[in-house]
SERO-4910 file (N, C-alpha, C, O; in steps of 0.05 Angstrom, whole numbers):
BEGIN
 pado doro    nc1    nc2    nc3   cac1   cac2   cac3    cc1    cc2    cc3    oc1    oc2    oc3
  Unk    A    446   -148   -554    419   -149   -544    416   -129   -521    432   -127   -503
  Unk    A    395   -115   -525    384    -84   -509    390    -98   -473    383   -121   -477
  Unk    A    394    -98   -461    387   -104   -426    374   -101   -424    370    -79   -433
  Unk    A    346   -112   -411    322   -112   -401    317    -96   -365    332    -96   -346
  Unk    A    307    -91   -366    300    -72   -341    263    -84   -321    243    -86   -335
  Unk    A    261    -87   -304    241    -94   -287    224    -78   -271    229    -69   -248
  Unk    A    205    -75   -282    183    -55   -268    165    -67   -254    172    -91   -255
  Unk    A    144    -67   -240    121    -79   -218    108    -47   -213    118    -25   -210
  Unk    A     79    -58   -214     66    -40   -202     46    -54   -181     39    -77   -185
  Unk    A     38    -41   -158     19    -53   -131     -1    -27   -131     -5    -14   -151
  Unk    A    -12    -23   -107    -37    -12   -104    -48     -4    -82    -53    -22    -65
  Unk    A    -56     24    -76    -69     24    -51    -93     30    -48   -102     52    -57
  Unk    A   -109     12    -36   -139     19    -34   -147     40    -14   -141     39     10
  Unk    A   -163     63    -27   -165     88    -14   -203     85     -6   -221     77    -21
  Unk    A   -204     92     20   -229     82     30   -244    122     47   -235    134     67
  Unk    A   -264    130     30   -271    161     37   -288    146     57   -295    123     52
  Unk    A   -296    159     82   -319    153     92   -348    163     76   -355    184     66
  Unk    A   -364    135     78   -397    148     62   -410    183     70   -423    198     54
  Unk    A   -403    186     96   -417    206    110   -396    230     89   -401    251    102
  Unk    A   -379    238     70   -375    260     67   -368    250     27   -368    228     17
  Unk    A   -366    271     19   -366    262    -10   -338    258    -20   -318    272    -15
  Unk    A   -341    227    -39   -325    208    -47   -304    227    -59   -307    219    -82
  Unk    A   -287    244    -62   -279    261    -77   -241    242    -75   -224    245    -58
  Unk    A   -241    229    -91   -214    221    -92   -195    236   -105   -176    243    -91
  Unk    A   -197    242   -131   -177    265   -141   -172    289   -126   -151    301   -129
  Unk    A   -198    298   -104   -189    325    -86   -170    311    -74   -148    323    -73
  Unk    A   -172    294    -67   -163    285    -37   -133    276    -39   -119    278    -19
  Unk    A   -122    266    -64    -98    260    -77    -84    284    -88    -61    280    -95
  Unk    A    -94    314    -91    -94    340    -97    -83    351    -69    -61    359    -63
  Unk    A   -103    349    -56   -102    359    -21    -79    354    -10    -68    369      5
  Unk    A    -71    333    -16    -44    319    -11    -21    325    -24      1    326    -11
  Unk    A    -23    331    -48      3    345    -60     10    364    -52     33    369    -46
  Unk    A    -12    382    -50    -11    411    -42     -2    418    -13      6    440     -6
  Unk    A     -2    400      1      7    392     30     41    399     26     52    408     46
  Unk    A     57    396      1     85    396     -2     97    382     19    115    393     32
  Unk    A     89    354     25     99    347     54    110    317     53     97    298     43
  Unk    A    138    316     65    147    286     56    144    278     91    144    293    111
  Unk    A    143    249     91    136    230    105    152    215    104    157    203     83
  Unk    A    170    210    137    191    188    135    179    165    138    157    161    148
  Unk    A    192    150    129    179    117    120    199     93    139    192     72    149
  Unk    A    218    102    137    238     88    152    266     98    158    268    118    143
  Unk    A    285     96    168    303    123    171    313    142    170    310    159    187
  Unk    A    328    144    152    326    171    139    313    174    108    317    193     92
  Unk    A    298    152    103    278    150     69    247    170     83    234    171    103
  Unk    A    247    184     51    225    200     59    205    204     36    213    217     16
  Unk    A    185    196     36    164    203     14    144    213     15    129    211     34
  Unk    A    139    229    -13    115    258    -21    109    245    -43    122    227    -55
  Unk    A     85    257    -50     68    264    -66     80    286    -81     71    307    -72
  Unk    A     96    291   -101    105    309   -120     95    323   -140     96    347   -141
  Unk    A     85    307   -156     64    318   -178     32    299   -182     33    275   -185
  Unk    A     12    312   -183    -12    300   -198    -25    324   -210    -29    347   -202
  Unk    A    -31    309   -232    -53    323   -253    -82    308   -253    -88    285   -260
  Unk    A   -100    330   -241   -130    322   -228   -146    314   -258   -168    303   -256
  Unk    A   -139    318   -277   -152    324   -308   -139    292   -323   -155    279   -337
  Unk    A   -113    283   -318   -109    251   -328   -101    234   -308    -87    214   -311
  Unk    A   -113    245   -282   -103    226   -258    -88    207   -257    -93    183   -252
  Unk    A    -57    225   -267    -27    209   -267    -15    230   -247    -21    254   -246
  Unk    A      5    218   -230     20    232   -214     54    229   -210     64    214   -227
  Unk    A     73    240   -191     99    224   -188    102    223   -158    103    243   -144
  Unk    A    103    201   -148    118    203   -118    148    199   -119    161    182   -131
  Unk    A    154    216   -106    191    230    -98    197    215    -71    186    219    -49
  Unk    A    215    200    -74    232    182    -52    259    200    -49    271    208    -69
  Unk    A    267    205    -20    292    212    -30    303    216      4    283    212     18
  Unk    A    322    221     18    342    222     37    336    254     45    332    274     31
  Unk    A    339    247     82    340    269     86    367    266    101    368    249    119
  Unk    A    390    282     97    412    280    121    415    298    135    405    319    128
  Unk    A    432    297    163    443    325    177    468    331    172    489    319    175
  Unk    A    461    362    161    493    366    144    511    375    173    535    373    174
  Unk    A    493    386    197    506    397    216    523    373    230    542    379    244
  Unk    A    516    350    228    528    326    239    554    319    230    563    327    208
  Unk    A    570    300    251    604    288    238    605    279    216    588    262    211
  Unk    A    619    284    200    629    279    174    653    249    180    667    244    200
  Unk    A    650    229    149    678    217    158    687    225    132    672    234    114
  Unk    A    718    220    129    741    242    106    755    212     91    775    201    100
  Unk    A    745    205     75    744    174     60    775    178     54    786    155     53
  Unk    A    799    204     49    819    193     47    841    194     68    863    184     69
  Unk    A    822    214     91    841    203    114    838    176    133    850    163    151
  Unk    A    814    175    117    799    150    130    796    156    164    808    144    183
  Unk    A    775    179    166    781    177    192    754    207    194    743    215    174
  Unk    A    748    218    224    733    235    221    750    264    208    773    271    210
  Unk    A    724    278    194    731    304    183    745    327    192    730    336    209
  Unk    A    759    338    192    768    358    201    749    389    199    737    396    179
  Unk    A    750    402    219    727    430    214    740    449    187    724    461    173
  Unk    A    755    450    185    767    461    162    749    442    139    731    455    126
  Unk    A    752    412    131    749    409    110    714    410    111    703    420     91
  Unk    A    697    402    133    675    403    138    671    427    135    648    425    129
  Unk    A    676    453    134    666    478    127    665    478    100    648    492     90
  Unk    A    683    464     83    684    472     56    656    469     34    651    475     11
  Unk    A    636    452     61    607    432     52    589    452     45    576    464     62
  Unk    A    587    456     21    562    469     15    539    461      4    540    457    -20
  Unk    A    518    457     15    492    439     -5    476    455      6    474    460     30
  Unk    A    456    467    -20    440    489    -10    419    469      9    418    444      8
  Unk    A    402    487     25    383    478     45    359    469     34    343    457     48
  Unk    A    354    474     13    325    462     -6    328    435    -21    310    426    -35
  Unk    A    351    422    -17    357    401    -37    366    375    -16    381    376      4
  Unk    A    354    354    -27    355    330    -16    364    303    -31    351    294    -50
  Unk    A    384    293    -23    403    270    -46    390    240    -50    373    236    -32
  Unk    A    393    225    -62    391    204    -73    350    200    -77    334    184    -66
  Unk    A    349    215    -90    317    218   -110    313    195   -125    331    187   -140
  Unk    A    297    187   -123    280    169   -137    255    169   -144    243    167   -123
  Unk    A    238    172   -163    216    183   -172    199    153   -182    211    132   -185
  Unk    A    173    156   -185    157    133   -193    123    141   -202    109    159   -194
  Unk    A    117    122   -219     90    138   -237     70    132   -212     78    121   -192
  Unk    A     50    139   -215     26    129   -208    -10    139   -226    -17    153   -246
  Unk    A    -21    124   -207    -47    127   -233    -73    126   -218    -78    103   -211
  Unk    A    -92    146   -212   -112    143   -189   -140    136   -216   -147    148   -236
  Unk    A   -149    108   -203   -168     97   -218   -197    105   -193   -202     89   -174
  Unk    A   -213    129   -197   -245    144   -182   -251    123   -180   -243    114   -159
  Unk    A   -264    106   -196   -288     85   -194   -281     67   -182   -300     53   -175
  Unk    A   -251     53   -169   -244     31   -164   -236     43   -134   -232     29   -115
  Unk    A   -235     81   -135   -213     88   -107   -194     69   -110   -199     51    -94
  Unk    A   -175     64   -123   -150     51   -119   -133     77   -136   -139     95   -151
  Unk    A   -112     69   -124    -91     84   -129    -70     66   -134    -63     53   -114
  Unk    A    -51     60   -167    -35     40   -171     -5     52   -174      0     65   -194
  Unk    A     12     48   -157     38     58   -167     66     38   -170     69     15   -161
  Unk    A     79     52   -182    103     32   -184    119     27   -172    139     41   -176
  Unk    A    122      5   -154    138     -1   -133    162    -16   -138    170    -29   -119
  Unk    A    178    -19   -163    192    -26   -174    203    -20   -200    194    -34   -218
  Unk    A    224      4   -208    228      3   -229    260     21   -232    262     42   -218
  Unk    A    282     12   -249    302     18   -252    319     13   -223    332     29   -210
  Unk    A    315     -9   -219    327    -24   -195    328     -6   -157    341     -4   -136
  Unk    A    304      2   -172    295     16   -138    264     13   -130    245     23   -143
  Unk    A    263      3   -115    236     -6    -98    226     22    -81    238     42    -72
  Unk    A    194     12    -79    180     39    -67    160     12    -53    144     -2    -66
  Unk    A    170      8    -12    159     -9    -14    129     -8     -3    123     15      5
  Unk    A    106    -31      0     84    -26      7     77    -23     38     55    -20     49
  Unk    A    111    -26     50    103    -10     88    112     21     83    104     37     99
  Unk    A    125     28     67    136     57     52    103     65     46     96     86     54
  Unk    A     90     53     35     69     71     21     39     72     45     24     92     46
  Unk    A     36     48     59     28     56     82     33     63    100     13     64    115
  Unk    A     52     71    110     67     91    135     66    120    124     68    138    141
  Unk    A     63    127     97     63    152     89     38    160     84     32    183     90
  Unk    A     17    143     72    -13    142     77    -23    151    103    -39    168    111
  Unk    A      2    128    120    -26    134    151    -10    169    170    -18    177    192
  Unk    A      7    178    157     15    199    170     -4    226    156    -20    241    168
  Unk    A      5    226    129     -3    247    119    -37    246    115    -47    268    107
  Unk    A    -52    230    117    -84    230    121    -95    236    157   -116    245    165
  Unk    A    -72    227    170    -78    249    197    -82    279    205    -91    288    225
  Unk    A    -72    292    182    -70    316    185    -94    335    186   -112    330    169
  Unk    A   -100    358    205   -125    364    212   -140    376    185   -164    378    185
  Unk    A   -128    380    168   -136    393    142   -148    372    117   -162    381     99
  Unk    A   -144    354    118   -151    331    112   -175    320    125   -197    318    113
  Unk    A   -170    312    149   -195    297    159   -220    322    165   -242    311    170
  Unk    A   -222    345    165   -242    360    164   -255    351    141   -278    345    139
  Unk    A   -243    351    130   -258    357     94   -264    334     80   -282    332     63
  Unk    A   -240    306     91   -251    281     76   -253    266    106   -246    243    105
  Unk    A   -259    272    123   -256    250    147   -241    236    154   -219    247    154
  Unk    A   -240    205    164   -229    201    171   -220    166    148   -234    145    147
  Unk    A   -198    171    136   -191    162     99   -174    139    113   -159    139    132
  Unk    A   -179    123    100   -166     90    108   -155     91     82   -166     99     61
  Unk    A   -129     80     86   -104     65     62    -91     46     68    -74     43     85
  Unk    A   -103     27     47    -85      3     55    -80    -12     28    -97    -18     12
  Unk    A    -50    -19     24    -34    -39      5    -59    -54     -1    -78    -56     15
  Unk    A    -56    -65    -31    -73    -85    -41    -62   -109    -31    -38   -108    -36
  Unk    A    -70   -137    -15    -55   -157    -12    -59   -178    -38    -78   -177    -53
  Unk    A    -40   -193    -39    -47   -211    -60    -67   -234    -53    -63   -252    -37
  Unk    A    -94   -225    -70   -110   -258    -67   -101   -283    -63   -113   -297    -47
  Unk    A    -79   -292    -78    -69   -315    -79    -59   -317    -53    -63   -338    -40
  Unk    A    -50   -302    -46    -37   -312    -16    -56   -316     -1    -53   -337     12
  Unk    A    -83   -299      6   -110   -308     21   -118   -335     10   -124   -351     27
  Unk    A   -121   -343    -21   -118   -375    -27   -101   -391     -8   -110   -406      9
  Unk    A    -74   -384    -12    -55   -405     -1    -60   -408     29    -56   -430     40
  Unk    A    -69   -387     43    -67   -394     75   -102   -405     84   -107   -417    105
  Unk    A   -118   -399     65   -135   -415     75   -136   -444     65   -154   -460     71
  Unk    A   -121   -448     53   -118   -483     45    -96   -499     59    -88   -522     54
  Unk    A    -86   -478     81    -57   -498     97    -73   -520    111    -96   -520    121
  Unk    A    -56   -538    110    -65   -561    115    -57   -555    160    -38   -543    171
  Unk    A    -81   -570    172    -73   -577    205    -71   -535    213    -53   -523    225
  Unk    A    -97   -524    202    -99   -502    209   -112   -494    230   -135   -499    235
  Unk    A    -92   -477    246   -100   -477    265   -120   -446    283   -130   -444    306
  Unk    A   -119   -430    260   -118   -398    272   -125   -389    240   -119   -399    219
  Unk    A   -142   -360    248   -154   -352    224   -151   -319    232   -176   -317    230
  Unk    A   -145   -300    238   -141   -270    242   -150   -257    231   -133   -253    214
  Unk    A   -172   -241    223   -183   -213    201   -172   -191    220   -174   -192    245
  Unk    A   -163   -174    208   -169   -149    213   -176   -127    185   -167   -127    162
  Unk    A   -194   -110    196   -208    -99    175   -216    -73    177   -239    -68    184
  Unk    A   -195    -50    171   -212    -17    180   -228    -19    156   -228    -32    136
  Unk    A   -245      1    167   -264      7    148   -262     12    121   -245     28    114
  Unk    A   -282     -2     98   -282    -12     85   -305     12     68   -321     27     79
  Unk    A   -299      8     35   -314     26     20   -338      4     12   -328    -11     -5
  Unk    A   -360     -4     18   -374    -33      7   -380    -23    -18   -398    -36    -28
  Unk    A   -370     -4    -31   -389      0    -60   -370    -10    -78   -372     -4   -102
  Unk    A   -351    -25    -68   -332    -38    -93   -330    -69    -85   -321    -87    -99
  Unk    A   -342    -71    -55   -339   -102    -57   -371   -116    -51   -391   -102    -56
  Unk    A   -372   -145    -40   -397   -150    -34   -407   -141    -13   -396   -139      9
  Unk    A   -433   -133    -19   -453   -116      8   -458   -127     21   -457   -116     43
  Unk    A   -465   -157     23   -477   -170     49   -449   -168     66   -458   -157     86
  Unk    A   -434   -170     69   -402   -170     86   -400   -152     90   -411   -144    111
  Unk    A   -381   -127     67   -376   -112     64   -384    -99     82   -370    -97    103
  Unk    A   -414    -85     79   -425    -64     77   -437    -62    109   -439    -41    121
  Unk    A   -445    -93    120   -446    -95    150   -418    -84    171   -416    -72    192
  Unk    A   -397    -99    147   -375    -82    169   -374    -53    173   -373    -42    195
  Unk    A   -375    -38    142   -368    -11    142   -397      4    165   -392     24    178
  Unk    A   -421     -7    167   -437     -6    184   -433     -1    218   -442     15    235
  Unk    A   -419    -19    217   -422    -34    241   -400    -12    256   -402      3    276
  Unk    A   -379    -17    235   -356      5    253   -370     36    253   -366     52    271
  Unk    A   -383     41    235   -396     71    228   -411     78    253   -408    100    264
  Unk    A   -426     61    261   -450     60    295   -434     66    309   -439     86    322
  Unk    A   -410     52    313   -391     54    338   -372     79    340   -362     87    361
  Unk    A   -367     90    314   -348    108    314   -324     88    316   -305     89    332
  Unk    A   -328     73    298   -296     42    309   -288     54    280   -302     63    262
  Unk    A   -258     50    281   -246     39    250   -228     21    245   -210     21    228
  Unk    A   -234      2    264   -219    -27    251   -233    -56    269   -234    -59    294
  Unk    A   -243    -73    250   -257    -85    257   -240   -114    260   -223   -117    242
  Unk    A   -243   -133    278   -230   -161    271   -243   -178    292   -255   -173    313
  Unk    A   -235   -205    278   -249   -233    275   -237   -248    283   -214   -238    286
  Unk    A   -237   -275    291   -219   -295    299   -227   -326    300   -247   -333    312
  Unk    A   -212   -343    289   -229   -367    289   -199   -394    290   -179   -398    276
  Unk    A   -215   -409    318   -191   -420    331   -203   -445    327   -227   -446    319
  Unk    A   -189   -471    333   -187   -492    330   -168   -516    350   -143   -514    352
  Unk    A   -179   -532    359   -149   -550    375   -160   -579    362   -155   -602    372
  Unk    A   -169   -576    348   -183   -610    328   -156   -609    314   -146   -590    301
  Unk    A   -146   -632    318   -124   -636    298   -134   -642    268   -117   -653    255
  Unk    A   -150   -639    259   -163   -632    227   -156   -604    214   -156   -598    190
  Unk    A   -149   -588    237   -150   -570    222   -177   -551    216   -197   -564    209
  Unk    A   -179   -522    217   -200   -503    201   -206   -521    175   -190   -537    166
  Unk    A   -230   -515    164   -244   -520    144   -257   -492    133   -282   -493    130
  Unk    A   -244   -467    127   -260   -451    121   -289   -447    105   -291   -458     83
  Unk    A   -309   -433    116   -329   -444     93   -331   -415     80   -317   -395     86
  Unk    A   -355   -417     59   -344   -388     38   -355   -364     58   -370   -382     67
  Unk    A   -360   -348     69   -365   -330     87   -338   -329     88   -330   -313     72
  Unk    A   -318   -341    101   -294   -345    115   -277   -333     94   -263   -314    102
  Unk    A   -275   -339     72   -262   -342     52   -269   -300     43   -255   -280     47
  Unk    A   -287   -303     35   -300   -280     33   -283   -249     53   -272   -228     46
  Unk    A   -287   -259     74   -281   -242     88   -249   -237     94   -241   -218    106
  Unk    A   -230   -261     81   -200   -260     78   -200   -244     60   -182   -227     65
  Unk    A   -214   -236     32   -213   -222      9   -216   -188     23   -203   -167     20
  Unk    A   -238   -193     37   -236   -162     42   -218   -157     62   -222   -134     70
  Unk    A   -201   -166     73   -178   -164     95   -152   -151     71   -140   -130     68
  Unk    A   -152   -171     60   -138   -173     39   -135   -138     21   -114   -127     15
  Unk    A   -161   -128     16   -163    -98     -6   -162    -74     28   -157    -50     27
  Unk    A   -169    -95     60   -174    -65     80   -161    -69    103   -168    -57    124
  Unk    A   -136    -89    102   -127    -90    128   -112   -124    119   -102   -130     97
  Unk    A   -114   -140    139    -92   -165    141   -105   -179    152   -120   -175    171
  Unk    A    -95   -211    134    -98   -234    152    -83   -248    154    -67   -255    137
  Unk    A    -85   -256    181    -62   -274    200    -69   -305    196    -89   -312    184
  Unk    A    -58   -315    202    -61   -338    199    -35   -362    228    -14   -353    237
  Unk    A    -48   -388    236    -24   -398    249    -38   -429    238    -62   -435    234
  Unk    A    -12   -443    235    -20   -479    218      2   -490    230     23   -477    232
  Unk    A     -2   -522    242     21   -537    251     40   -539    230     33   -545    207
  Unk    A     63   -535    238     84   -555    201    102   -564    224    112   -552    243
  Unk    A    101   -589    216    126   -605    227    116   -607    253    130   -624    263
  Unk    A     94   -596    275     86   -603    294     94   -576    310     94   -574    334
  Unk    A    100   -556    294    104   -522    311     93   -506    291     94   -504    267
  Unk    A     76   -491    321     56   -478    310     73   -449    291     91   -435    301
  Unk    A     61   -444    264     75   -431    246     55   -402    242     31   -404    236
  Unk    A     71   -372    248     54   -368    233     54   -354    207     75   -350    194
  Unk    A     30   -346    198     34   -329    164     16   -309    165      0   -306    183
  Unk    A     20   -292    140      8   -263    148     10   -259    106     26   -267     89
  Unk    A    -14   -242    104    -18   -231     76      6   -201     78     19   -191     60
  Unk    A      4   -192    107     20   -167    106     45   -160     90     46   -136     86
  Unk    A     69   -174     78     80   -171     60     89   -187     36    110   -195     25
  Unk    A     52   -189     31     44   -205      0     29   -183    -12      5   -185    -17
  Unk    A     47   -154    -21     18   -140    -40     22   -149    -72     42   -154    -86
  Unk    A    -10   -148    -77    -14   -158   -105     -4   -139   -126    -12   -116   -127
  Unk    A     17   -152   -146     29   -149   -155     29   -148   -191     30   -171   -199
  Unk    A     30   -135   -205     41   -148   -228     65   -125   -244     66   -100   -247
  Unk    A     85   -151   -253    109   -135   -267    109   -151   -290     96   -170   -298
  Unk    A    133   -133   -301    139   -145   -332    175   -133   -328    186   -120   -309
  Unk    A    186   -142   -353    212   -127   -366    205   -114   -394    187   -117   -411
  Unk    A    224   -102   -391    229    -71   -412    255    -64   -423    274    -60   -408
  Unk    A    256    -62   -450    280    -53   -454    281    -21   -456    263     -5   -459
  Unk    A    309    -17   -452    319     12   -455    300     31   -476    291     53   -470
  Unk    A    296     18   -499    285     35   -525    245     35   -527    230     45   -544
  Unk    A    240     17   -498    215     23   -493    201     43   -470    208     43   -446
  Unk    A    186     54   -478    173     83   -453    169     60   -422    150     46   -418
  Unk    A    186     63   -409    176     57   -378    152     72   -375    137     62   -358
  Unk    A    143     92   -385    112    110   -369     92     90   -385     73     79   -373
  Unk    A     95     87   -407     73     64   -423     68     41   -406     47     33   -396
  Unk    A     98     28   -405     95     -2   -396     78      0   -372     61    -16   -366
  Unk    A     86     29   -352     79     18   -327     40     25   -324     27     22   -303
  Unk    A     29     36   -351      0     51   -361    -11     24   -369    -36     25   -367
  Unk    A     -2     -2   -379     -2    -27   -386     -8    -40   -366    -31    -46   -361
  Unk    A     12    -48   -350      7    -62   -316    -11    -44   -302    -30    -56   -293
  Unk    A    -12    -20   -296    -35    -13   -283    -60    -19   -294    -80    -27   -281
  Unk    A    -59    -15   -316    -91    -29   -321    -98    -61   -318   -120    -70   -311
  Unk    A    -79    -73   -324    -82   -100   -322    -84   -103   -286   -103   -115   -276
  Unk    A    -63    -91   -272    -73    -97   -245   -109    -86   -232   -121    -96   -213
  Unk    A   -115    -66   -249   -141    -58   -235   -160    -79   -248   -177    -88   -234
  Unk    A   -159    -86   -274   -181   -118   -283   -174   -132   -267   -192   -148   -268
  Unk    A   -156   -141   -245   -157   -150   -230   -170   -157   -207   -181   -176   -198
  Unk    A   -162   -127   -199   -185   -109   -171   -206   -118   -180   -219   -134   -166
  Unk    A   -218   -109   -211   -248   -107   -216   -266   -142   -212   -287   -148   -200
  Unk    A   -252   -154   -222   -255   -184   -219   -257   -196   -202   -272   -215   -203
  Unk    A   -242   -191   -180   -242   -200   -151   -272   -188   -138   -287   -199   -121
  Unk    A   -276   -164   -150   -301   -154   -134   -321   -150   -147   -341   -139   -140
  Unk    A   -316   -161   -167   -346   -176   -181   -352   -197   -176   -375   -201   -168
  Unk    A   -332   -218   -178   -337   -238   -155   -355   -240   -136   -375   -253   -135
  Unk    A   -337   -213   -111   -353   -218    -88   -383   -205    -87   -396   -212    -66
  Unk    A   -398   -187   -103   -421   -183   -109   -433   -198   -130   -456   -193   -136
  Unk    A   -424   -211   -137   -443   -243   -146   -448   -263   -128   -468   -274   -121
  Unk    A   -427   -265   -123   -436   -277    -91   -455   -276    -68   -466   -294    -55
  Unk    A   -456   -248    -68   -482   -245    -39   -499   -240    -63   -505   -217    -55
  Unk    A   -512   -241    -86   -531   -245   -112   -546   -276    -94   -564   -289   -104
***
């Protein structure tokens, strides 16, 4: 029997400001063309490698940067290198080791961007994909032309379920940069992306405290506005357990869907499968929330 293999794909919601035009494929283009990797965490570094603006499929390149000028250790003297054997090191200067590559898929209408953060037993994770978002959308060539571009991990709904139903809740946290309201509900939405727009603000947050030993009772407003935390930023949360105050956070819950694969099936299919099924997702959640303010 074939070995099965595990893929996951997640999501980042890409937010243009209204004041300049929605152009997502430039702006995922702009970025390639940038040729520019972004450390994510110590020496892990990720780019934008390839996209095609015409089937808005792309590859992001994970891969190590080291210093070859640095101490060497000599695994059979077990001990540091000697300059003799350390001269023998040749690795040309354009090439960078342990690569890892992964699909992705920019869905215009949704501004989401779905990639694969899991597949052939290497992870691409979702503080990796926002630490490389929030570097490379700083750059002055960028924000001229698309302003000033919010990215943030999709969080999983269910987890905004689970923390607003903790029981002896004590603390409720939004935070929320600015938000695209044309994919979620307008009465919320669209006041926030507002509100910060007047101020020149880009991150908006809320807070809702309690010392009633009952516990929060969220009502739907409340609920509402965990969802859009959830597609534009994080919610916090703190609930007694056991009589100490606990807390929880959507921040490393992004919404998720995987499957397994065998060897003799296309990984680029399977993962063209889960991305779509993850964006009926997106779409559902935010039809939802514009039926709602209906």
């Amino acid at each position: 029997m074939a070995r099965k293999s595990k893929i996951e794909v997640s999501a980042v919601n890409l937010r243009i400001p209204a004041e300049k035009e929605r152009d997502y494929a430039g702006l995922i283009e702009a970025l390639r063309q940038q040729r520019r990797g972004v450390r994510v965490y110590g020496h892990t570094y990720v780019a934008i490698s390839h996209f095609d603006p015409k089937s808005l499929e792309g590859i992001i390149s994970k891969y190590t940067e080291i210093d070859i000028d640095g101490e060497w250790f000599d695994l059979d003297d077990f001990d540091a290198a000697t300059e003799n054997k350390v001269g023998e090191i040749n690795i040309p200067k354009n090439l960078r080791p342990n690569l890892s590559q992964y699909y992705f898929e920019l869905n215009e209408e949704e501004h989401v961007l779905v990639y694969s953060s899991y597949s052939e037993s290497k992870s691409l994770s979702a503080r990796s994909m926002e630490n490389y978002f929030q570097e490379v959308l700083d750059a002055s060539a960028i924000k001229n032309k698309f302003g000033s571009v919010q990215a943030d991990v999709v969080k999983n709904y269910s987890e905004v379920e689970k923390i607003m139903a903790l029981p002896k809740l004590r603390e409720l946290r939004f935070s929320i940069r600015r938000p695209n309201s044309d994919g979620l509900g307008k009465d919320l939405a669209e006041r926030i992306e507002e509100r910060l727009k007047e101020q020149d603000g880009d991150e908006y947050q809320e807070a809702i405290k309690t010392s009633s030993s009952k516990g929060l009772k969220p009502n739907e407003r409340t609920k509402q506005l965990g969802y859009v935390a959830a597609e534009n930023g994080e919610l916090e949360a703190k609930s007694l357990v056991n009589g100490v105050l606990t807390p929880h956070t959507t921040e490393n819950a992004p919404l998720v869907e995987q499957e397994t694969y065998t060897k003799d099936e296309s990984e680029k299919i399977k993962f063209g499968v889960l991305a779509k099924r993850l964006i009926n997702r997106i779409k559902k959640m935010r039809a939802s929330l514009r039926n709602d303010d209906q």
